[in-house]
C-alpha positions, 0 to 999 in steps of 0.5 A: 153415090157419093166417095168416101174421099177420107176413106181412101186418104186413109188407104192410102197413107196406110200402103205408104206406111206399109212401104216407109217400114219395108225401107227402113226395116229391109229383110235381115241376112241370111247366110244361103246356099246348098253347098259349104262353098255357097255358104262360106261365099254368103258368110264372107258377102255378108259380113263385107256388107254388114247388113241388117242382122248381119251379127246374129246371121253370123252367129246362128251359122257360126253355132249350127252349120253342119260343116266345119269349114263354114263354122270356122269361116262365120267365127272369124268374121263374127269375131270383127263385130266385137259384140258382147252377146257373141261371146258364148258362141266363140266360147263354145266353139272352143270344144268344137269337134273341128280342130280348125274350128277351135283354132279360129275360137282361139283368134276369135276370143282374144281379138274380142275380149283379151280379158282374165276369163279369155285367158284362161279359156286359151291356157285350157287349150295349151292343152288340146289334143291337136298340136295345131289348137295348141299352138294357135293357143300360145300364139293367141296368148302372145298377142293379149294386152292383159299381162295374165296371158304373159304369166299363164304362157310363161308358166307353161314352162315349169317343170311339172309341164310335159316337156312338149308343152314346155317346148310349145310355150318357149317358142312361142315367147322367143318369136314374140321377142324375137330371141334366137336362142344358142340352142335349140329348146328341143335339144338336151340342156337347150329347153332349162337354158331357153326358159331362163332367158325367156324368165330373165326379160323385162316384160316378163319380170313386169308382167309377174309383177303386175300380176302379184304373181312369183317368178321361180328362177333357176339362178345356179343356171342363170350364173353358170350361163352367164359365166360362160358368157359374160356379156351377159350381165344380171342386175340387182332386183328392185323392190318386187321384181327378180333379176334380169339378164340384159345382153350388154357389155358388164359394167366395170 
């Protein structure tokens, strides 16, 4: 009986066919192990490796994980991949029930869209129930090119704020212009007097001003501190801009 020499060229390329997808479309990333330490291992792995499905293997755990120190690793490393689709994952990671989770949702979101809808998410947190979310919050601010995260932290120091968060949103503006502040914001007369130093330095000037947004200033205080040091000189505001407390000998 005669082969059927074109059925088996036929089976043939189709097994090579078969084999040439199986290479070009391996298996995606699975995030794998019984235990949290297996799993935070295989978060890492994966995200090191940048897999196949490597993102989305991510994100599923970053969502479902029953375990926060998992939730919180997987978070971190999806934030790297900057993926636009992620961003309802680290958004709601926001009201995770973990506080550490939600700290890493605050590093996560501004490292991955620093935009006007990112910061308002981080100014909802400066007022979390868990000091360390609050904190990670102001710091995250710190950090954004967008100059409404500058004015949203700023105003976290008006009057109408409790004096914690005042005091929150003064440190975290002194350490990211490296201000060593005469006294301690946490003290009496400390907190008004560090909030006018902060509100007198140019980049804050600048960022109301870009953001068309206004300053409030207390200038009986900024003239009564600068009477008592008078190296402290206040110049005359240009066009849409307040005054500025530059640290320098006056002019005569």
């Amino acid at each position: 009986m005669p082969t059927n020499k074109k059925w088996l060229w036929g089976f043939a390329g189709g097994a090579g066919l078969i084999a040439l997808v199986v290479v070009l479309y391996p298996a995606k990333a699975q995030v794998t192990g019984e235990t949290a330490k297996q799993r935070v291992e295989s978060v890492v792995r994966i995200a090191d490796d940048r897999s196949y499905g490597a993102a989305d293997a991510l994100a599923r755990t970053a969502a479902n994980d029953p375990d926060p120190t998992v939730r919180r690793t997987a978070l971190v490393c999806l934030s790297a991949f900057g993926r636009s689709s992620d961003r309802p994952v680290i958004e709601a990671a926001m009201q995770d029930l973990s506080p550490s989770v939600r700290q890493a949702a605050t590093k996560a979101l501004i490292r991955s869209y620093d935009d006007l809808a990112a910061v308002g998410h981080l100014r909802d947190l400066l007022h979390d129930e868990d000091e360390d979310v609050r904190k990670s919050a102001a710091s995250a601010l710190t950090t954004s090119k967008n100059p409404h995260a500058l004015v949203a932290l700023v105003q976290t120091t008006d009057a109408e704020q409790t004096p914690d968060l005042q005091i929150l949103a003064v440190r975290a503006l002194g350490k990211k212009y490296r201000i060593s502040f005469e006294v301690d914001p946490a003290e009496a007369d400390g907190l008004a007097r560090s909030i006018e130093i902060i509100k007198h330095t140019d980049e804050v000037i600048e960022a109301f001003r870009a953001t068309g947004t206004p300053l409030h200033r207390n200038m009986e205080l900024v003239h009564q501190m600068m009477a008592e040091n008078p190296c402290h000189a206040i110049e005359e505001p240009t066009e849409g801009e307040g005054p500025a407390i530059n640290t320098r000998e006056p002019q005569p």
